[in-house]
C-alpha positions in Angstrom: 2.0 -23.8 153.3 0.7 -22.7 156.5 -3.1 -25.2 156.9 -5.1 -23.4 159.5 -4.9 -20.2 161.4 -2.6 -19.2 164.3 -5.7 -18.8 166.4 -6.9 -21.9 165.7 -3.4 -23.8 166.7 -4.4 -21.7 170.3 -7.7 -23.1 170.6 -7.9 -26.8 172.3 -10.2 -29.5 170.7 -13.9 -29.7 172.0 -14.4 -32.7 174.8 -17.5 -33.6 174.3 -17.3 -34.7 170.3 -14.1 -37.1 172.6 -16.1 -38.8 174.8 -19.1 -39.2 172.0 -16.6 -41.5 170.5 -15.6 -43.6 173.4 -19.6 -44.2 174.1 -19.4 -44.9 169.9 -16.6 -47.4 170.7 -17.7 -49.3 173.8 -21.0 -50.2 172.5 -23.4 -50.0 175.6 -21.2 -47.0 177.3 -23.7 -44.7 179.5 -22.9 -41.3 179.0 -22.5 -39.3 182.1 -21.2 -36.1 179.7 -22.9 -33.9 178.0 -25.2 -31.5 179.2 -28.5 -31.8 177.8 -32.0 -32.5 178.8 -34.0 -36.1 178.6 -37.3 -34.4 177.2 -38.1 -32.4 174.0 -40.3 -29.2 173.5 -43.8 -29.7 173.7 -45.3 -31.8 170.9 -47.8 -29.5 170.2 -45.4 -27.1 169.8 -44.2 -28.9 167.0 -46.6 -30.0 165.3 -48.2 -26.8 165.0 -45.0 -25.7 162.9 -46.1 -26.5 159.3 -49.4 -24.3 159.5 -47.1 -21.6 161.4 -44.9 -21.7 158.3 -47.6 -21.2 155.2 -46.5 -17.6 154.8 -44.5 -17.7 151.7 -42.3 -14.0 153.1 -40.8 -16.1 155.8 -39.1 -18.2 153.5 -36.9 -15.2 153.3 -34.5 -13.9 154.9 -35.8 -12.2 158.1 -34.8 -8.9 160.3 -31.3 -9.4 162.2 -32.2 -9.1 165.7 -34.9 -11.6 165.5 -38.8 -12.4 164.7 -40.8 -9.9 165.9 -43.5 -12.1 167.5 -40.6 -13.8 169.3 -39.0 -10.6 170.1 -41.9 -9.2 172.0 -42.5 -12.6 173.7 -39.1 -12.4 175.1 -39.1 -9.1 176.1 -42.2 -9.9 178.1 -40.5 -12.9 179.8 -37.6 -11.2 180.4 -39.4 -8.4 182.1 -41.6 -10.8 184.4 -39.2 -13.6 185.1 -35.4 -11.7 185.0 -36.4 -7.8 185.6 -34.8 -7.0 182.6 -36.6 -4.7 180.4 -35.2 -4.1 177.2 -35.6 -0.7 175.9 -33.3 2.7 175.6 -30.4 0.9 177.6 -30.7 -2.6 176.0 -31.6 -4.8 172.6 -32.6 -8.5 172.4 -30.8 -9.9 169.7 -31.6 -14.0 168.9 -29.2 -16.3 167.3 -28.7 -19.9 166.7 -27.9 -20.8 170.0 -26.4 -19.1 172.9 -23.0 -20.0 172.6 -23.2 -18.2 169.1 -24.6 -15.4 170.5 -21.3 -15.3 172.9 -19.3 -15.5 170.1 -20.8 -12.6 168.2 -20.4 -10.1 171.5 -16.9 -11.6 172.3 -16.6 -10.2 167.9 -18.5 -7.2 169.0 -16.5 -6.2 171.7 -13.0 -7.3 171.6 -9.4 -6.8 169.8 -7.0 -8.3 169.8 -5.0 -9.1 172.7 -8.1 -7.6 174.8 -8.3 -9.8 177.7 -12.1 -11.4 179.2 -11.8 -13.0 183.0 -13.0 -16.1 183.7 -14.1 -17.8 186.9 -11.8 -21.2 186.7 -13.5 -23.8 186.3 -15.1 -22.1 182.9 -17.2 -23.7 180.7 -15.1 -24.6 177.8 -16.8 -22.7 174.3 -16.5 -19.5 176.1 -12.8 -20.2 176.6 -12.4 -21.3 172.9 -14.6 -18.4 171.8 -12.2 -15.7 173.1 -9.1 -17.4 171.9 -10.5 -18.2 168.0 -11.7 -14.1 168.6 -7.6 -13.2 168.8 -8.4 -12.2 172.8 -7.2 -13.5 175.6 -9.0 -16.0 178.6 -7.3 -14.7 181.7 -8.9 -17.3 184.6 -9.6 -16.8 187.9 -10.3 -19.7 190.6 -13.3 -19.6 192.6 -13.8 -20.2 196.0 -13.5 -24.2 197.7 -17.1 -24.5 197.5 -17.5 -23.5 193.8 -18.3 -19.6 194.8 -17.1 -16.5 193.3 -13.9 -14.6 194.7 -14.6 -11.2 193.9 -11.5 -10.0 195.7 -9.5 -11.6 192.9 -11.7 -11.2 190.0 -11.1 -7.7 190.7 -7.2 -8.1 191.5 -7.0 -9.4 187.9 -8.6 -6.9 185.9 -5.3 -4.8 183.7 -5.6 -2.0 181.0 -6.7 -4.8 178.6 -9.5 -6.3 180.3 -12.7 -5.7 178.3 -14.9 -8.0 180.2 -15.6 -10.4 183.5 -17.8 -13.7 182.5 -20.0 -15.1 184.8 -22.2 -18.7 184.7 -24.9 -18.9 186.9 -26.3 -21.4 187.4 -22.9 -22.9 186.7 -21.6 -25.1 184.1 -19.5 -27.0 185.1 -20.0 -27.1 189.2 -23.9 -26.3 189.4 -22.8 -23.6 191.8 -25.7 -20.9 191.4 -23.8 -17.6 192.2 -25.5 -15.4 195.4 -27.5 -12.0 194.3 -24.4 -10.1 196.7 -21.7 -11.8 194.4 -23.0 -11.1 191.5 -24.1 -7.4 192.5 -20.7 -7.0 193.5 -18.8 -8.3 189.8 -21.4 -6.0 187.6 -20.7 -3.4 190.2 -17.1 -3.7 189.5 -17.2 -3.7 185.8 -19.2 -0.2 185.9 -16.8 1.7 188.0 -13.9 -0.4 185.4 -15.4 0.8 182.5 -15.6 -3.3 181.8 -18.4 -5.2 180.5 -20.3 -8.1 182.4 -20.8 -11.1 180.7 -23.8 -13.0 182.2 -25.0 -16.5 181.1 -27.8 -17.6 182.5 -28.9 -20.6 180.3 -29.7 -22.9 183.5 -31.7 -19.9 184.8 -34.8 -22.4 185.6 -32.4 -25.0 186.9 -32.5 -24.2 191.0 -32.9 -26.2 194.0 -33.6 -26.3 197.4 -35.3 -22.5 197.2 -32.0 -21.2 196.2 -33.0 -18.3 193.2 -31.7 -17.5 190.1 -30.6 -13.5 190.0 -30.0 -11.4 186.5 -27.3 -9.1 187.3 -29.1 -6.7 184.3 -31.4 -6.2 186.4 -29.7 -3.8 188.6 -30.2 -0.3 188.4 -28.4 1.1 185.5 -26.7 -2.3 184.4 -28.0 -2.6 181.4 -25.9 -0.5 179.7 -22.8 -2.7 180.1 -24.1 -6.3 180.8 -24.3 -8.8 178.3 -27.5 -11.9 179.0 -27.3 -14.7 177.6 -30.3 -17.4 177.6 -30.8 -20.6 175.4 -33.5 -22.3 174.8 -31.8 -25.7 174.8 -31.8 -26.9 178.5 -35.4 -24.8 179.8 -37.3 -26.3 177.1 -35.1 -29.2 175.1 -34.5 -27.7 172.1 -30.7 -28.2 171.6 -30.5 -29.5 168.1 -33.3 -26.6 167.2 -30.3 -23.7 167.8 -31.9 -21.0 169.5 -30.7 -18.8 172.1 -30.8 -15.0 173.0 -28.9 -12.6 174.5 -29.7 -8.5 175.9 -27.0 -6.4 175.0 -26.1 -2.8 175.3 -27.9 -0.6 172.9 -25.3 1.6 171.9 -23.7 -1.7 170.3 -26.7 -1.9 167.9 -23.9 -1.0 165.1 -21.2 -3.5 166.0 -23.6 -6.7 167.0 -25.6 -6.1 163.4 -22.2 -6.4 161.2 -21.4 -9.9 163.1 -25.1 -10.8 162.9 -25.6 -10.4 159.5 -21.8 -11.9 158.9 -22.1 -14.4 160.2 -26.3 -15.3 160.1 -28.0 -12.9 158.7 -31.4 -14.0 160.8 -31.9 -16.8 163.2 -32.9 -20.3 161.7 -36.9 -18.9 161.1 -38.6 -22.6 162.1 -36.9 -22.8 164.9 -37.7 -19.2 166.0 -41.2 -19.9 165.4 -41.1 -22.9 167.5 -39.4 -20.8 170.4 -42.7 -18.4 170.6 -44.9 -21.3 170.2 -42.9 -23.0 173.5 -43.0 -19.7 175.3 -46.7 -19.8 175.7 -45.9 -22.5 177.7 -43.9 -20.9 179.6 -41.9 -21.7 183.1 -45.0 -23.8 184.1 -44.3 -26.1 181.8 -40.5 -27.0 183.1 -41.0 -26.9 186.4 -42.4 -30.5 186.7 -39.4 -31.4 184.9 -36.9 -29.3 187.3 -38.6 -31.1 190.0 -38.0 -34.4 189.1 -34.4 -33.8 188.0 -34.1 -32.6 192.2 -35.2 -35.8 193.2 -32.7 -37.8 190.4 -30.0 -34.8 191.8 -30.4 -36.4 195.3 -29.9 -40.1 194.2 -26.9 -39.2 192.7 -25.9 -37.3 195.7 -26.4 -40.2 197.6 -24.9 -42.7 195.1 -21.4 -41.2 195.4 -21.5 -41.4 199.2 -20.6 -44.6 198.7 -17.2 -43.3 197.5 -16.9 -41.5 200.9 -13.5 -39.3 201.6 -11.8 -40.8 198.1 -14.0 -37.9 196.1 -14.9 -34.5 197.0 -17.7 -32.6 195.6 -19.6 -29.3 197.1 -23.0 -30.1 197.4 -24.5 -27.5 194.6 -27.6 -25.9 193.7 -27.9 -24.9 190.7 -27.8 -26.8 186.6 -27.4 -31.0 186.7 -23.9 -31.4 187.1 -21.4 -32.7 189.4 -18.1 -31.7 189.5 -15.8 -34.2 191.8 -12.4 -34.2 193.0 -10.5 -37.4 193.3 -6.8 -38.2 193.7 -4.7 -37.0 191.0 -3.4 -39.1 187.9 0.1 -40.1 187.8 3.4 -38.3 186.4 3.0 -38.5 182.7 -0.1 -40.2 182.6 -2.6 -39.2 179.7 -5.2 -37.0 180.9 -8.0 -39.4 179.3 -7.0 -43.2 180.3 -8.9 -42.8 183.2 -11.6 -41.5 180.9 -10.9 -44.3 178.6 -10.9 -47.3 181.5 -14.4 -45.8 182.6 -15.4 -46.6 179.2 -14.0 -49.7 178.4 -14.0 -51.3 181.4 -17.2 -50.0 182.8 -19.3 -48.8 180.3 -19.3 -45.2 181.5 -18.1 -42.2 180.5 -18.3 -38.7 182.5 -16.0 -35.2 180.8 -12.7 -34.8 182.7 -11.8 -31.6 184.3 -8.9 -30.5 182.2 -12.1 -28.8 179.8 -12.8 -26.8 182.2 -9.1 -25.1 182.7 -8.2 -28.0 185.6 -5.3 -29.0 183.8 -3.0 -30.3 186.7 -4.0 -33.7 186.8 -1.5 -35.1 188.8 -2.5 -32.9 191.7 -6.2 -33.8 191.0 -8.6 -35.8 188.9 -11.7 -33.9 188.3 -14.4 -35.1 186.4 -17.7 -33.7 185.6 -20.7 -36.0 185.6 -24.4 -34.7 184.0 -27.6 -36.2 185.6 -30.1 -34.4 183.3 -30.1 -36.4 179.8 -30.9 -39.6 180.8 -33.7 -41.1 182.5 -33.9 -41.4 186.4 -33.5 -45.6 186.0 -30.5 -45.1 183.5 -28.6 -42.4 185.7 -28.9 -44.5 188.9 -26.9 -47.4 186.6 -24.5 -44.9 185.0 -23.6 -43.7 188.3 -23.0 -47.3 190.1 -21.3 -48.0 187.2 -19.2 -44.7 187.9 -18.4 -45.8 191.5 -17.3 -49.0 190.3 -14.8 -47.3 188.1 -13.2 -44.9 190.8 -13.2 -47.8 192.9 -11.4 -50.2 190.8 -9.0 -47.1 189.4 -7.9 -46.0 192.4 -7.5 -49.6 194.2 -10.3 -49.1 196.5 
């Protein structure tokens, strides 16, 4: 008897719950990996939750598309912060976290076979996402220094493309994508008849001046981009599930079956927590984005020390790193250099074949996170890291 689906059997295992267990394994391991935040939402916010939910009707099940307290307040942030406002041309629609609410558009929107471009490297759900959906991840490199090619994003659209996905600010290189590039992808998918996929869930994470830009709001884009925003990284709340996305509005039909599939309504407390932490607002992060620049800069400077054995555009955008070092030998498993990190050196970072950079013999990339730790504990971690590429390559 057949176990588990064919799809499945297409889709790799998630990385991350990997490295978890080498940090669970090497007992003192600091984890350079997954892509979180060091602070929570605000404690008031929280605590204000159990009077918030005394209304005995919100122990039921609630409307689809989302609270409507928390619906308006994200229309009006979305209006003042992104230039998107949701109305004939566009929904908000919130779910329980942004990678679901890919998932339910990738539902929403594709067949079969339908094929969705990716800039390589991709950030791996999204990947897994159209393959469990029975679709197709056709991926794309980007330029040297992490930037879109538009010239062959374009060359690889075919008769069964149904969407191009952008990250920006970028998981997994921090690249943060320029207004022109992006103008130019949604651009593209209108005269294609394609839909733009846009995640923006580091939107507040920019350096240096560099700015975040929301391809919906272009003139006319709204009615075939897709935004998706979580409020995991802006304001801490991973394990709380709660993300959003602006989708077309002549979609109403298709996104409410998958909602109600596979949710019904958003997790309510966390949906009241999210308009509580909106009040807040960008005000609130920005002390937090700022010191993350000045931990982005000592790591910066850390792995200088590595000099020409690494390679690693210097990015703007998110808290990652993604590095390029000397490739693995013939036959070697992907993870023992993953696994000597950890054992040896009591750090662990993701390797790059997650992110479709699955030639490891011409190059190990690894992708180390700077925002879920302390400054004291990254500055460690990242010595630590230096000592490992050091000792692995012989150095």
């Amino acid at each position: 008897m057949k176990r588990f689906s064919s799809r499945m059997a297409a889709v790799d295992a998630p990385i991350i719950p990997a490295i978890a267990e080498l940090v669970r394994s090497n007992p003192g391991t600091i984890s350079l990996g997954q892509g979180v935040v060091n602070y929570g939402p605000p404690e008031e916010a929280i605590q204000a939750l159990p009077g918030l939910m005394g209304d005995t009707q919100l122990h039921k099940y609630q409307a689809v598309l989302g609270h409507a307290g928390l619906l308006e307040a994200l229309a009006q942030k979305l209006d003042v912060e992104n230039n998107i406002k949701p109305g004939p041309d566009s929904l908000v629609m919130v779910t329980a976290g942004s990678n679901m609410a890919f998932l339910n558009c990738v539902m929403a929107v594709g067949d079969p076979g339908d094929e969705f471009i990716l800039p390589m490297p991709f950030y791996f759900n999204q990947e897994m996402a159209i393959r469990m959906c029975g679709c197709v991840p056709v991926t794309v490199p980007v330029n040297e220094d992490w930037s879109l090619n538009v010239e062959a994003l374009a060359a690889a659209i075919t008769p069964r493309t149904r969407a191009i996905v952008t990250v920006s600010p970028n998981n997994p290189t921090g690249a943060v994508y320029s207004e022109a590039s992006l103008t130019a992808v949604n651009k593209l998918c209108a005269e294609k008849g394609l839909y733009h996929f846009s995640d923006e869930a580091y939107e507040y994470f920019t350096y240096e001046g560099v700015k975040h830009f929301s391809p919906a709001s272009l003139p006319g884009a709204g009615r075939h981009t897709f935004s998706f925003y979580s409020m995991s990284k802006n304001y801490g709340m991973a394990s709380w599930r709660l993300g959003y996305v602006v989708f077309p509005a002549d979609l109403f039909d298709a996104m409410n079956k998958v909602q109600d599939t596979n949710l019904i309504c958003a997790p309510v407390p966390s949906q009241l927590l999210a308009l509580q932490v909106l009040k807040y607002g960008r005000e609130w992060v920005a002390p937090k984005v700022e010191a993350l620049a000045a931990v982005r800069e000592n790591v910066y400077q850390a792995l200088g020390q590595l000099g020409d054995l690494v390679q690693f555009p210097k990015t703007q955008g998110a808290f990652y790193v993604l590095m390029k070092m000397p490739g693995l030998e013939s036959g070697q498993d992907p993870l023992a250099f993953n696994r000597a990190m950890a054992q040896r050196h009591k750090v662990v970072s993701i390797p790059g074949f997650a992110f479709g950079l699955t030639n490891t013999q011409e190059a190990n990339y690894q992708r180390l996170s700077y925002g879920a730790l302390q400054s004291a504990s990254v500055s460690e971690g990242v010595e630590r890291y230096v000592g490992a590429v050091r000792e692995w390559y012989g150095r």
